[in-house]
Structures are given as C-alpha cells and as structure tokens.
N, CA, C and O atoms as CSV, one atom per row, in Angstrom:
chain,resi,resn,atom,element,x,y,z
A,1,UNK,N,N,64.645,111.822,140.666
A,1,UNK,CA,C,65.841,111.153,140.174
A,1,UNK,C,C,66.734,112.204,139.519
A,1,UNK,O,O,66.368,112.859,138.543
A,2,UNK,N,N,67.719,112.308,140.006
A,2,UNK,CA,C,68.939,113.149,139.239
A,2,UNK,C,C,69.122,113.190,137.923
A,2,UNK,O,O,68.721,112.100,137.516
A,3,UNK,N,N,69.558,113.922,136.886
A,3,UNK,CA,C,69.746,113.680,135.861
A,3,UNK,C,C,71.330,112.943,135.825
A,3,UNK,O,O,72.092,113.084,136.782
A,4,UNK,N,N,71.731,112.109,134.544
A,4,UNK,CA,C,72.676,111.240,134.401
A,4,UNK,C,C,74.166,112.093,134.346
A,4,UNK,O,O,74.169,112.748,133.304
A,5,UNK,N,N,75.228,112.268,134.998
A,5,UNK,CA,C,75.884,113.169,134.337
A,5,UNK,C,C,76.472,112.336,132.648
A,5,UNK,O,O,76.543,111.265,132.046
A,6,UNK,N,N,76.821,114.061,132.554
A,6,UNK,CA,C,77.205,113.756,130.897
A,6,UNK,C,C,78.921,113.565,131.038
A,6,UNK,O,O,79.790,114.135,131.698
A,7,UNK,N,N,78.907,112.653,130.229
A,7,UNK,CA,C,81.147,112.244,130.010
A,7,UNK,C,C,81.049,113.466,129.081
A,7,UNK,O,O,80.041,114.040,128.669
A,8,UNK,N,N,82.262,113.703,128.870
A,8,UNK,CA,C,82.916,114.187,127.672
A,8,UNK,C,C,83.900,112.873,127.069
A,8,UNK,O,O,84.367,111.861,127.591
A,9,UNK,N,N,83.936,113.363,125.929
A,9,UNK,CA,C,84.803,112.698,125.093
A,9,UNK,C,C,85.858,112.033,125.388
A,9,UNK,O,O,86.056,110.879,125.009
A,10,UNK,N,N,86.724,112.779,126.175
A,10,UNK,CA,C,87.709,112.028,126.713
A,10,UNK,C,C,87.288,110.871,128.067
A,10,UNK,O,O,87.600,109.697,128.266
A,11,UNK,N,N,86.304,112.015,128.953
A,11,UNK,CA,C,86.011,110.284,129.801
A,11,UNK,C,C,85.017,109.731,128.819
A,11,UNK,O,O,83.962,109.740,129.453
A,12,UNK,N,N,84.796,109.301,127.737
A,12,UNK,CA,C,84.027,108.010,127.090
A,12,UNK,C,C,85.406,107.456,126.438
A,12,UNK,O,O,85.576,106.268,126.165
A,13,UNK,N,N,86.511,108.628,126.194
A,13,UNK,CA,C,87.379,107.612,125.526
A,13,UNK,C,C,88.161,106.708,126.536
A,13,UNK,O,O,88.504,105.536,126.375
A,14,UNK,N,N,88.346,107.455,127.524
A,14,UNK,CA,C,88.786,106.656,128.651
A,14,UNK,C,C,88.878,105.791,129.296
A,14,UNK,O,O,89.900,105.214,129.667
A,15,UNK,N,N,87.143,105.449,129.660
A,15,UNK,CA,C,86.334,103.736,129.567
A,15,UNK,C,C,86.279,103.175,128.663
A,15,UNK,O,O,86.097,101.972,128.851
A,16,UNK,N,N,86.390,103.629,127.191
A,16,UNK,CA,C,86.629,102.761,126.386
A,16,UNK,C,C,87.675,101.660,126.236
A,16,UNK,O,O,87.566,100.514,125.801
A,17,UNK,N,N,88.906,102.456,126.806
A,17,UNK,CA,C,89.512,101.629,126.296
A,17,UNK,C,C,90.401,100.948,128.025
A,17,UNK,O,O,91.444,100.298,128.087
A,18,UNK,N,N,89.707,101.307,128.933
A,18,UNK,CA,C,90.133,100.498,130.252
A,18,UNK,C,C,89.214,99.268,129.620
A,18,UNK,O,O,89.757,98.175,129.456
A,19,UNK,N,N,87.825,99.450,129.268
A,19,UNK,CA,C,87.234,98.135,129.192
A,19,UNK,C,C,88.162,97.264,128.827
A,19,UNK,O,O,88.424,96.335,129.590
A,20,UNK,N,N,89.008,97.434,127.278
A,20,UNK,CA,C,89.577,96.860,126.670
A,20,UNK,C,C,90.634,96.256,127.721
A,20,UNK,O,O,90.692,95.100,128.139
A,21,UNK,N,N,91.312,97.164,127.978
A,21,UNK,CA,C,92.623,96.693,128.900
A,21,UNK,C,C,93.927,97.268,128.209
A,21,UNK,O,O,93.737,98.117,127.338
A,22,UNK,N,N,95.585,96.801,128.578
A,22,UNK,CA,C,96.587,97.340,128.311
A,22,UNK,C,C,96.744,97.745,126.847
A,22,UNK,O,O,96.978,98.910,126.523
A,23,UNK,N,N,96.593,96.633,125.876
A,23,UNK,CA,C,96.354,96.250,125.145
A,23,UNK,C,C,95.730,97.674,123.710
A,23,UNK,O,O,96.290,98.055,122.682
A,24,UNK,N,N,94.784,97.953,124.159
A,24,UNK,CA,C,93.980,98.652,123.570
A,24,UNK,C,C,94.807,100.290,123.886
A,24,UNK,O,O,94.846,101.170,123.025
A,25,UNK,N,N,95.323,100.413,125.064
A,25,UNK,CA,C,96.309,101.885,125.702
A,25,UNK,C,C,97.024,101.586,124.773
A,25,UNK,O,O,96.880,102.475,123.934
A,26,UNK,N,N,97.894,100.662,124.332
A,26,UNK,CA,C,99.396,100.907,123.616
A,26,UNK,C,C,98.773,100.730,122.229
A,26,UNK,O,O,99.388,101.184,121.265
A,27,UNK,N,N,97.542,100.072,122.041
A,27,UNK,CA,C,97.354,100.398,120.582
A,27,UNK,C,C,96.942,102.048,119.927
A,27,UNK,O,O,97.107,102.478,118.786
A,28,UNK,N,N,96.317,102.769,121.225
A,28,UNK,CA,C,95.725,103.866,120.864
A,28,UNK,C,C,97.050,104.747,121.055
A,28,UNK,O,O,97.045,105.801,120.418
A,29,UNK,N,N,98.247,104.465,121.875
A,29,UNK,CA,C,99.669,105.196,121.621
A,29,UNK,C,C,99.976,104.948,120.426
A,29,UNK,O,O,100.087,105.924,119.684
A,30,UNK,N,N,100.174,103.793,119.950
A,30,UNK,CA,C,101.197,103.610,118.761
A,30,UNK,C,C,100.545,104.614,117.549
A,30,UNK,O,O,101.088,105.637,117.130
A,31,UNK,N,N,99.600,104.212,117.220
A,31,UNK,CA,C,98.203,104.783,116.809
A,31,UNK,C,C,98.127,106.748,116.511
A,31,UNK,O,O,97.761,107.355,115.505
A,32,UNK,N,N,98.457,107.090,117.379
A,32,UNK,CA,C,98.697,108.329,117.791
A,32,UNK,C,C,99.985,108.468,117.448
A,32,UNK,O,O,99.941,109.365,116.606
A,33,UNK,N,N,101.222,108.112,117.583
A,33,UNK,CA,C,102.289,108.392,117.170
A,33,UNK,C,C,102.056,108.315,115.781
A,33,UNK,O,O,102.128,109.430,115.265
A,34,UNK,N,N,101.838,107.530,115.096
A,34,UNK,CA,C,101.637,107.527,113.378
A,34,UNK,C,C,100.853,108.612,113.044
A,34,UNK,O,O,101.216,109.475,112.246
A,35,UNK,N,N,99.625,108.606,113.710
A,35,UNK,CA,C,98.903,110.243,112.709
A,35,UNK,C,C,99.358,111.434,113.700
A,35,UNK,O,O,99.129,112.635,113.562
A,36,UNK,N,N,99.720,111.101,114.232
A,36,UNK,CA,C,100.355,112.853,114.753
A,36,UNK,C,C,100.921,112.855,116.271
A,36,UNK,O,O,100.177,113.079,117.226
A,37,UNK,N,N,102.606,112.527,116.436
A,37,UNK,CA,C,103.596,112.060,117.058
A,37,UNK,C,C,103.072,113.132,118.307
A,37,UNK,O,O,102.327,112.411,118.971
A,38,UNK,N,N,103.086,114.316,118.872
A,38,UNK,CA,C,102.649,115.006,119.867
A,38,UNK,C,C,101.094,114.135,120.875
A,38,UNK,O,O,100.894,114.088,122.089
A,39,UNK,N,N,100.351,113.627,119.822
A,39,UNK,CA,C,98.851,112.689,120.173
A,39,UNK,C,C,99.561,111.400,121.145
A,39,UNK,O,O,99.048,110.841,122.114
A,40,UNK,N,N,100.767,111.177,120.590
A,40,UNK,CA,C,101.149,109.679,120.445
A,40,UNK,C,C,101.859,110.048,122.170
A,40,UNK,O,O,101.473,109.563,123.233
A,41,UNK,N,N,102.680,110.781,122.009
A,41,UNK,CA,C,103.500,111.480,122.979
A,41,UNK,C,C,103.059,112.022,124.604
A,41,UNK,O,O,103.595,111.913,125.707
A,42,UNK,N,N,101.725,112.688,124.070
A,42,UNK,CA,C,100.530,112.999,125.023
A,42,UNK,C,C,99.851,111.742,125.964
A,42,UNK,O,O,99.676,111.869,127.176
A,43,UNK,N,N,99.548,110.678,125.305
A,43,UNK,CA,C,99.144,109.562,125.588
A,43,UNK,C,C,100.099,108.672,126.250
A,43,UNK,O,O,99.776,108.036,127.254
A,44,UNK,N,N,101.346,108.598,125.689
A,44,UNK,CA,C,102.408,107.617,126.960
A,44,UNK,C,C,102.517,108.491,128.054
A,44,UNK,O,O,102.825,107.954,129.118
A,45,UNK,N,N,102.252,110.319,128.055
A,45,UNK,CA,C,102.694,110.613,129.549
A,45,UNK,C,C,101.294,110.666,130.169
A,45,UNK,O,O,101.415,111.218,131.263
A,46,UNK,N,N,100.226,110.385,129.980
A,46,UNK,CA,C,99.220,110.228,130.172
A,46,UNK,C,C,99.274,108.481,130.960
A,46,UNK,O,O,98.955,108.144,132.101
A,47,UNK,N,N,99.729,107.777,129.978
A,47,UNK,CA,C,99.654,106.492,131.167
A,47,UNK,C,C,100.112,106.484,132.012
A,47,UNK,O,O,99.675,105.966,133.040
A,48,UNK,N,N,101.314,107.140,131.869
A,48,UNK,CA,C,102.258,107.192,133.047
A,48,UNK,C,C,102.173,107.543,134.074
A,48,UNK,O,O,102.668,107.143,135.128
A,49,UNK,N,N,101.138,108.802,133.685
A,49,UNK,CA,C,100.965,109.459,135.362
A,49,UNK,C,C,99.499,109.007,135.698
A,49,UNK,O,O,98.802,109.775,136.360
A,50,UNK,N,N,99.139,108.144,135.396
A,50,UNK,CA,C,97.774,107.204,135.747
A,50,UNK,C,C,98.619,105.933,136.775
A,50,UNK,O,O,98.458,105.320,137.831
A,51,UNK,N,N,99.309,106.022,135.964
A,51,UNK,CA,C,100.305,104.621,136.594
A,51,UNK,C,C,99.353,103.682,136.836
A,51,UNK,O,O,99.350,103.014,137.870
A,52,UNK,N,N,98.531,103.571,135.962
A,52,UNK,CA,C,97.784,101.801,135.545
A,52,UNK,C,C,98.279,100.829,135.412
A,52,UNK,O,O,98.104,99.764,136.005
A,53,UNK,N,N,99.378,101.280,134.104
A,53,UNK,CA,C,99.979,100.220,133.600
A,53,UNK,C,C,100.739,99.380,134.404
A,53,UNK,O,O,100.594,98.160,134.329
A,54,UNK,N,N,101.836,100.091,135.452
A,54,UNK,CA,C,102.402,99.262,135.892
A,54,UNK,C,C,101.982,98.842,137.311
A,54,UNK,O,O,102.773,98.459,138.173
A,55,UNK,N,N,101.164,98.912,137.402
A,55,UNK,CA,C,100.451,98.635,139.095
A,55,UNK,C,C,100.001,96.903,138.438
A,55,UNK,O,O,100.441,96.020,139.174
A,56,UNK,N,N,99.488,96.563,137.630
A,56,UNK,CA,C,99.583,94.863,137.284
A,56,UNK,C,C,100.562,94.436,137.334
A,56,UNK,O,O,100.768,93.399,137.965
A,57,UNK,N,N,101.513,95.089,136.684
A,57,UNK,CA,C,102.639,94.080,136.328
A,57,UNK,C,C,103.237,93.630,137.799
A,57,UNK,O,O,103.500,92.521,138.263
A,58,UNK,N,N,103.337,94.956,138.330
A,58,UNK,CA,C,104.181,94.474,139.590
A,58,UNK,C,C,103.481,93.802,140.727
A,58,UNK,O,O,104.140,93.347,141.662
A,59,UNK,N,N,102.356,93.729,140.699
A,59,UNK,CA,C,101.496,92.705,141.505
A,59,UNK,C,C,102.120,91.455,141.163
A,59,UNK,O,O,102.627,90.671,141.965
A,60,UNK,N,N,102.003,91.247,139.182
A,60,UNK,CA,C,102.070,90.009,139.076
A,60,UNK,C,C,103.779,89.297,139.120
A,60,UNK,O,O,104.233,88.205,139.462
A,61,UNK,N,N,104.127,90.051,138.801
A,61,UNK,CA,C,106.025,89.922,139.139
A,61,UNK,C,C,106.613,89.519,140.555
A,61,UNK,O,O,107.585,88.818,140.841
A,62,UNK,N,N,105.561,90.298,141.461
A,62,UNK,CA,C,105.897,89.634,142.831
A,62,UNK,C,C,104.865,88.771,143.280
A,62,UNK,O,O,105.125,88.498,144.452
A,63,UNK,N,N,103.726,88.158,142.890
A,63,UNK,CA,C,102.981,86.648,142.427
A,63,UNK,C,C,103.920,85.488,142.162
A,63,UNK,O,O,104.068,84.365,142.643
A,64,UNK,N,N,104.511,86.224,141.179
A,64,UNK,CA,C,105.627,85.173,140.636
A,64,UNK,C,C,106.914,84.753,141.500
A,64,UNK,O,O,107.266,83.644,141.904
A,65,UNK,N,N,107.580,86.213,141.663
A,65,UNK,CA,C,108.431,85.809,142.532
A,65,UNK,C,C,108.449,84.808,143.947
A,65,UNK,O,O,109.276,83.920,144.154
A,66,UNK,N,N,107.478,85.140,144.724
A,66,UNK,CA,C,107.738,84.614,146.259
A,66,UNK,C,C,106.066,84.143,146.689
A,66,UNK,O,O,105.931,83.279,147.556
A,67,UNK,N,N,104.967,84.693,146.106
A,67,UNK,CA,C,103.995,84.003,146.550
A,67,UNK,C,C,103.887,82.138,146.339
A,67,UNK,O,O,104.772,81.413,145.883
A,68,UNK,N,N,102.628,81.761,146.795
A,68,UNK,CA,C,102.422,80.496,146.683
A,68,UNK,C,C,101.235,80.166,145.576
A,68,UNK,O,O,100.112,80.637,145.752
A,69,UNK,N,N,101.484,79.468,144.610
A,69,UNK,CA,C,100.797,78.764,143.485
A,69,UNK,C,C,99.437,78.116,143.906
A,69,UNK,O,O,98.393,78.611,143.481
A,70,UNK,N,N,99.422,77.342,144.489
A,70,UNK,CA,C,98.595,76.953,145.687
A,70,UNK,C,C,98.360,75.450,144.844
A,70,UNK,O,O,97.308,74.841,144.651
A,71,UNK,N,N,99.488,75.179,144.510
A,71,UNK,CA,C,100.121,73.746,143.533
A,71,UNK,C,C,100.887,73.510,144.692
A,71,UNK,O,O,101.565,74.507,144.942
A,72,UNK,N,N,101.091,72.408,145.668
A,72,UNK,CA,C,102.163,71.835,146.982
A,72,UNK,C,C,103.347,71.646,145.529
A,72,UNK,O,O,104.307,72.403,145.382
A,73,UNK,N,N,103.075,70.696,144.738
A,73,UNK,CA,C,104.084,70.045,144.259
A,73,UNK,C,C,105.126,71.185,143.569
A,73,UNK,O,O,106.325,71.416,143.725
A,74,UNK,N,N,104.124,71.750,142.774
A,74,UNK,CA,C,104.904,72.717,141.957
A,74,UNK,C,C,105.731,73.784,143.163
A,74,UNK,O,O,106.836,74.227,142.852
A,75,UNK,N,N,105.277,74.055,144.176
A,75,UNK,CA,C,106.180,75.430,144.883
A,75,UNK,C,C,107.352,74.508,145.744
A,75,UNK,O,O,108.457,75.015,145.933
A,76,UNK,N,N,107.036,73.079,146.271
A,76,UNK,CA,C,108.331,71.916,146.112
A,76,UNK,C,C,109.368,72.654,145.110
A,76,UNK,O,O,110.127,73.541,145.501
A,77,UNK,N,N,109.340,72.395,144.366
A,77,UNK,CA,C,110.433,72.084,143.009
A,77,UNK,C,C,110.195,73.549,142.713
A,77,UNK,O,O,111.255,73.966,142.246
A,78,UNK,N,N,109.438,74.383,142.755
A,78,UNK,CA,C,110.607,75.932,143.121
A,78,UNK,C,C,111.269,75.928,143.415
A,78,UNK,O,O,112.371,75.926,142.866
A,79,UNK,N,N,110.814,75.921,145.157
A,79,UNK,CA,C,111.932,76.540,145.987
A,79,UNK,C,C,113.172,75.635,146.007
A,79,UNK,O,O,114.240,76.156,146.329
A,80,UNK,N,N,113.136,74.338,145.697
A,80,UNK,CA,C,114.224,73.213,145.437
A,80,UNK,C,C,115.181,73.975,143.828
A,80,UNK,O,O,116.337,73.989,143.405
A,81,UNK,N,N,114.653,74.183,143.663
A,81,UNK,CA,C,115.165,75.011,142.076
A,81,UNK,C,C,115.853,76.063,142.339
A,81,UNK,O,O,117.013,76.334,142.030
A,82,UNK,N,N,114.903,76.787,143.068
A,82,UNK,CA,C,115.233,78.206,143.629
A,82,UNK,C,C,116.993,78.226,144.663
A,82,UNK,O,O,117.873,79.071,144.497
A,83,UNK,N,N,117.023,77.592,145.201
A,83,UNK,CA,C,117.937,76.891,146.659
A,83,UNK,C,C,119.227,76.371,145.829
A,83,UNK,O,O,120.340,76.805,146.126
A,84,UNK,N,N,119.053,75.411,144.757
A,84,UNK,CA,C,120.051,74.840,143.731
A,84,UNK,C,C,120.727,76.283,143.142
A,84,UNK,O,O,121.928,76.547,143.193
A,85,UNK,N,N,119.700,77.125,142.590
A,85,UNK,CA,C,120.267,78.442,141.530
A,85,UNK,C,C,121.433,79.295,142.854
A,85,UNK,O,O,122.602,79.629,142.664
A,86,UNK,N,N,120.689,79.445,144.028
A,86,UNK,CA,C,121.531,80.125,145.012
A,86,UNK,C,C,122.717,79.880,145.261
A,86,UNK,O,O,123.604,80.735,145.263
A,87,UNK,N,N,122.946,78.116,145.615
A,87,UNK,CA,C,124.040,77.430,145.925
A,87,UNK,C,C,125.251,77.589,144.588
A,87,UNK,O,O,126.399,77.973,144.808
A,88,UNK,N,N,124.641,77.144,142.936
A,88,UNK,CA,C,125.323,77.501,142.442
A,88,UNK,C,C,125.911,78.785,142.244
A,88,UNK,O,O,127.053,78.780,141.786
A,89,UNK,N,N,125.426,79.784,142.466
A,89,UNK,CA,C,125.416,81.324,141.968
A,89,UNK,C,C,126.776,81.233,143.127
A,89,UNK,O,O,127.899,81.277,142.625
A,90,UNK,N,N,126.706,81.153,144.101
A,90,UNK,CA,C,127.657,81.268,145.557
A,90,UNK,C,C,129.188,80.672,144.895
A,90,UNK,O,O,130.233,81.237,144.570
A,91,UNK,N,N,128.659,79.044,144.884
A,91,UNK,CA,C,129.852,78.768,144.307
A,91,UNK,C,C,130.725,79.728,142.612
A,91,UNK,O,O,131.888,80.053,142.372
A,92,UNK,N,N,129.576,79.849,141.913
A,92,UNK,CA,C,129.955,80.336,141.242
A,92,UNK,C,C,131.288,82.456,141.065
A,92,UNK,O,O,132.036,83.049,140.289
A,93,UNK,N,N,130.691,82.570,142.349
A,93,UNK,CA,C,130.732,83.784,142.706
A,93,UNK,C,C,132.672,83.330,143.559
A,93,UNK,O,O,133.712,83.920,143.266
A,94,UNK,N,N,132.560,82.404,144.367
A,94,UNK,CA,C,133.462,82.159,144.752
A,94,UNK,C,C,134.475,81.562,143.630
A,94,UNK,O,O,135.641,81.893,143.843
A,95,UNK,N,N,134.296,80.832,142.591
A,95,UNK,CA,C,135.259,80.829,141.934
A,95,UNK,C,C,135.566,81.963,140.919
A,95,UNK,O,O,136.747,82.072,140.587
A,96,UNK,N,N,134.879,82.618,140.509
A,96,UNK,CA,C,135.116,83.867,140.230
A,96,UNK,C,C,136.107,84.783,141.224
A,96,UNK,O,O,136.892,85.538,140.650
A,97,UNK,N,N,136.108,84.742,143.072
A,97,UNK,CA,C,137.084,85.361,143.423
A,97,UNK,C,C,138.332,84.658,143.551
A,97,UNK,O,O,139.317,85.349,143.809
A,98,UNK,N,N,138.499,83.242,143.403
A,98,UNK,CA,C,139.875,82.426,143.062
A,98,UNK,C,C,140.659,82.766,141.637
A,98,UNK,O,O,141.885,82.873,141.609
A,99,UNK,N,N,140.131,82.866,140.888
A,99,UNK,CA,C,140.389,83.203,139.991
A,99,UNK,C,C,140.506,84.641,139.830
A,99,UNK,O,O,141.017,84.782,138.718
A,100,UNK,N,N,140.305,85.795,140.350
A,100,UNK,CA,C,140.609,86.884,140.565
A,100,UNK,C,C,142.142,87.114,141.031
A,100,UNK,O,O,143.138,87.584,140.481
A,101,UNK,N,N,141.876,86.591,142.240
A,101,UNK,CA,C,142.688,86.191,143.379
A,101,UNK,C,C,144.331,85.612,142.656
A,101,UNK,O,O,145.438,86.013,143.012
A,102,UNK,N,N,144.046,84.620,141.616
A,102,UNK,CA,C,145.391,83.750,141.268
A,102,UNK,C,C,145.386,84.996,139.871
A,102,UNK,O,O,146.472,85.575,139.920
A,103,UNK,N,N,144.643,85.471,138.861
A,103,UNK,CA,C,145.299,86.306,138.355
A,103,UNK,C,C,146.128,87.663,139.145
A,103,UNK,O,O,147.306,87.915,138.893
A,104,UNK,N,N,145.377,88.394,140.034
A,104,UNK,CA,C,146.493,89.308,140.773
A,104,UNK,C,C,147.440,89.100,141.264
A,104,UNK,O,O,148.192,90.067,141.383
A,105,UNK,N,N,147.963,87.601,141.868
A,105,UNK,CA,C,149.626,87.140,142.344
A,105,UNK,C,C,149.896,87.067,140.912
A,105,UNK,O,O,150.872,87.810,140.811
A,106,UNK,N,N,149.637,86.636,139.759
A,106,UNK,CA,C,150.391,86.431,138.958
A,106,UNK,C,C,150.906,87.599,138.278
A,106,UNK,O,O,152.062,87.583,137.854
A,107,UNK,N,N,150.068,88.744,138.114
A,107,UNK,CA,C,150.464,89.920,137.699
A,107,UNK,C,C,151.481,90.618,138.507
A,107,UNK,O,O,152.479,91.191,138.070
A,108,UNK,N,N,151.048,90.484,139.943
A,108,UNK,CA,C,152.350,91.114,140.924
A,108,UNK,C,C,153.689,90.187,140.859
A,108,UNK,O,O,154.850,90.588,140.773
A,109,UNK,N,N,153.365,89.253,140.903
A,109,UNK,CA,C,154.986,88.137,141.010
A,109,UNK,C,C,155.645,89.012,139.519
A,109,UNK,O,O,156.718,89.611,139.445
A,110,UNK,N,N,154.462,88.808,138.297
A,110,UNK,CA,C,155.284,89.259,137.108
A,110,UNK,C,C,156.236,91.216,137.385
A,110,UNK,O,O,157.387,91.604,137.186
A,111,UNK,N,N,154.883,91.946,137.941
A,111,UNK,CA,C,155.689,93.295,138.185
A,111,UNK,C,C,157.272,93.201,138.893
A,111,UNK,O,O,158.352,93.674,138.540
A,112,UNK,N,N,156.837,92.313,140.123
A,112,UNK,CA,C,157.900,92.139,140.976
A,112,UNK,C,C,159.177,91.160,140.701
A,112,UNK,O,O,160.095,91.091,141.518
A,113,UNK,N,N,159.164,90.242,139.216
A,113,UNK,CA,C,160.227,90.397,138.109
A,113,UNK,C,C,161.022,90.904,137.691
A,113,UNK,O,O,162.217,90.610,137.711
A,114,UNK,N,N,160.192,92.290,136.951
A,114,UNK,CA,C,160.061,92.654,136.149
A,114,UNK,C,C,161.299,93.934,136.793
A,114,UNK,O,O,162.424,94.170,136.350
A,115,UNK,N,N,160.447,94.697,138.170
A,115,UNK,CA,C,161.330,95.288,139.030
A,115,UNK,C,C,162.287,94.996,139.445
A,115,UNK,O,O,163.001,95.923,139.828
A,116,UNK,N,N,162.749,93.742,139.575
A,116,UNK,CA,C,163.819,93.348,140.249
A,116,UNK,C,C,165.171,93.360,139.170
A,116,UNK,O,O,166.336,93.742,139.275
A,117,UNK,N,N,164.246,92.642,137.936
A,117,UNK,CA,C,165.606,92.802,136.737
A,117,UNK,C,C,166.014,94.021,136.541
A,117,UNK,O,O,167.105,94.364,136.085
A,118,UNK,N,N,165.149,94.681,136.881
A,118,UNK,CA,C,165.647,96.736,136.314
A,118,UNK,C,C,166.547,97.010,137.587
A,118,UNK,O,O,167.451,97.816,137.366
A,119,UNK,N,N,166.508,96.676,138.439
A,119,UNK,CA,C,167.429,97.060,139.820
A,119,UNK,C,C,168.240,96.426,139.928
A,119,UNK,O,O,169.268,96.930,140.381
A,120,UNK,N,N,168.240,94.900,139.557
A,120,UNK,CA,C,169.433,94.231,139.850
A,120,UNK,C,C,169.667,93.127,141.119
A,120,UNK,O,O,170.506,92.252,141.332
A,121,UNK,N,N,168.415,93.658,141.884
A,121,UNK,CA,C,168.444,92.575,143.198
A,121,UNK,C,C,167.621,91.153,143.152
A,121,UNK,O,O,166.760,90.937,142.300
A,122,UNK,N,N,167.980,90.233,144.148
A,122,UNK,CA,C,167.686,88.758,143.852
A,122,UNK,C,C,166.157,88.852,144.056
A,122,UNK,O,O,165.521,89.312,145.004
A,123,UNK,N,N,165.865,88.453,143.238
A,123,UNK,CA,C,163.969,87.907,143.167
A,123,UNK,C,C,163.544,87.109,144.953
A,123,UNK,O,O,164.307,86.517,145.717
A,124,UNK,N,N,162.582,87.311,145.056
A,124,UNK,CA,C,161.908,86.864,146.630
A,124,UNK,C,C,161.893,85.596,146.279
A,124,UNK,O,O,161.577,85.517,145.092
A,125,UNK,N,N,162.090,84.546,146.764
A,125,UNK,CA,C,161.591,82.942,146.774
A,125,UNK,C,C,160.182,82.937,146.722
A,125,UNK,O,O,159.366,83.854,146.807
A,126,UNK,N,N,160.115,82.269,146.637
A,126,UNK,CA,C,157.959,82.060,146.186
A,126,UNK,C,C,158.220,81.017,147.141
A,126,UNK,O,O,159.281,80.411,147.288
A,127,UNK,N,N,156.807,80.822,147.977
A,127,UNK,CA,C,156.681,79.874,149.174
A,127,UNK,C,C,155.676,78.552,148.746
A,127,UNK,O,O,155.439,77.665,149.566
C-alpha cells in the first residue's frame, strides 16, 4: 500500500474551506483584508483565477432564465409573463420613438421660425 500523500497547508486550507462553500471564500477574503490587506488581496485573485465562484452562479442564472422548473403550471405563467413584459417593452420602445419623433419636428419647425424671421421670408405652411 502506498504511503498517503501529505497536503500542505494551503491544500488543507483549500478543502477546508470548498467543504464550506462560497460563503466561507469571502469570509476568509474579508478576513484577510482586515489583518493584512495584501492576504485579503491575494485571496480575491486567487478565486478568480480558480473561477469557482462564478461557474455556479452562471449555471444558476441561466436555470433561471430559460430552463424548465419542471412545475407545468408555474413555466405557463412565465412564459405568459415573460411574452406580456416583451409586448409591453415593444410598445413601450415604440412610444418612446413617437415621442422622439414629435419632439424633433417641433424643434425643427421652431429652428425653421426662427430662420425665417432673421431672413425675412414667408414661413412653409405646415400640412
């Protein structure tokens, strides 16, 4: 039988605190920033380039987004939710360009006033 290999310190601290989970990483950052900001500093670029942290989230972000609950009723009244937010957003988007739209004639009709009194010639009829 082989002998066991030996961790060092850092891989025991390592499993220590995956056991734990995210949780226990940002406590041992914060942690580190208070007794000695370089420790603290060392440790966020340390998660980072593990890229642990965010390999959950974004599983669960796109869970959320577009997978299925495996609830019929509840992913109903999503995507019915979902479909309503679209339709409004559209309309919403479109009156946003009417209103774009009727402030820029009004600013040009006003320039084109404005020009005409300084020159002297008859204003365009508006249709």
């Amino acid at each position: 039988m082989p002998p066991a290999p030996v961790q060092g310190w850092f891989s025991r601290a390592e499993a220590f605190l995956d056991q734990r989970g995210k949780p226990a990483w940002i406590a041992a950052m914060v942690l580190g920033f208070i007794l000695f900001w370089p420790l603290g500093l060392a440790l966020l670029f340390y998660m980072i380039w593990r890229k642990d942290m965010f390999k959950t989230c974004k599983k669960s972000r796109h869970a959320h987004m577009g997978g299925s609950t495996g609830n019929s009723a509840f992913d109903a009244y999503k995507a019915d939710t979902l479909k309503r937010l679209e339709d409004e957003q559209r309309a919403f988007e479109g009156f946003l360009g009417r209103l774009s739209e009727a402030k820029d004639k009004t600013e040009f009709d006003a320039f084109m006033k404005e020009r005409d009194a300084k020159t002297g010639a008859p204003a365009p009829q508006a249709e």
